[in-house]
N, C-alpha and C positions, 0 to 999 in steps of 0.2 A: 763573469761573462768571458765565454774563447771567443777570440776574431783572430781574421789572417788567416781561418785553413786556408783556402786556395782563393781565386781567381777564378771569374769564370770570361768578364771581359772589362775594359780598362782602354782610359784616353779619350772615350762617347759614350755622344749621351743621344746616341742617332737612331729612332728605331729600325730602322734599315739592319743597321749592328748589332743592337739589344736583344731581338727578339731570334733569329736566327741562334742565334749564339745561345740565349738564354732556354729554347726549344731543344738544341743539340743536350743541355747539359739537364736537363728533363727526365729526357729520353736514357742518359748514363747511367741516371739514379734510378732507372726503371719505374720512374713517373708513366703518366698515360698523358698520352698528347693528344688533345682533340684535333679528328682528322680534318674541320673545317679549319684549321689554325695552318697547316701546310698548304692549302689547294689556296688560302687568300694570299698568303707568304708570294704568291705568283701573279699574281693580280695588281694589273698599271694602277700605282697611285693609294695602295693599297696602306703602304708606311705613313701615309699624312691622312688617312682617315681614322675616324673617331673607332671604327670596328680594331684598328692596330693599336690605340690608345687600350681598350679593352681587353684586346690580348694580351699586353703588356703585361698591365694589371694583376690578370690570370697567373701569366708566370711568374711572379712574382709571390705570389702566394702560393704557389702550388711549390714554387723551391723554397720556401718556408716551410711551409708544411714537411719537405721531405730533410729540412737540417736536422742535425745530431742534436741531441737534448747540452742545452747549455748554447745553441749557436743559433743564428741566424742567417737569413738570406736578405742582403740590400747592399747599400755603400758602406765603404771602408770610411771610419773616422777617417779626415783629411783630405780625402780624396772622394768627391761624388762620383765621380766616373768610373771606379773601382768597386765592380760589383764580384 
């Protein structure tokens, strides 16, 4: 198994931080971002509802979906806050 190519964000574990972060690097890989995932990204209170819990989720497998054969997308052994 490779780990350690990159970083995408590290130190939280805040959806505020995750999901932002985790969208931007989506979007690098030339994933598809669903357009309702940005327009709630702006929405009071939007990071502590279950709809943010869900898109988390999402991105998470969708940068799965787009790692290199042999890698994956989650936390670094050691560090959970090191995705």
């Amino acid at each position: 198994m490779v780990t350690g190519i990159g970083t995408v964000s590290w130190g939280t574990m805040r959806p505020e931080d995750l999901i932002p972060a985790f969208a931007d690097e989506l979007e690098r890989l030339g994933g598809r971002l669903p357009a309702r995932l940005r327009s709630r990204m702006n929405l009071r209170g939007y990071y502590r509802s279950e709809a943010a819990t869900f898109d988390l989720e999402g991105l998470f497998d969708s940068l799965d979906d787009l790692a290199s054969p042999g890698c994956y997308f989650g936390a670094s052994e050691g560090d959970g806050s090191d995705f």
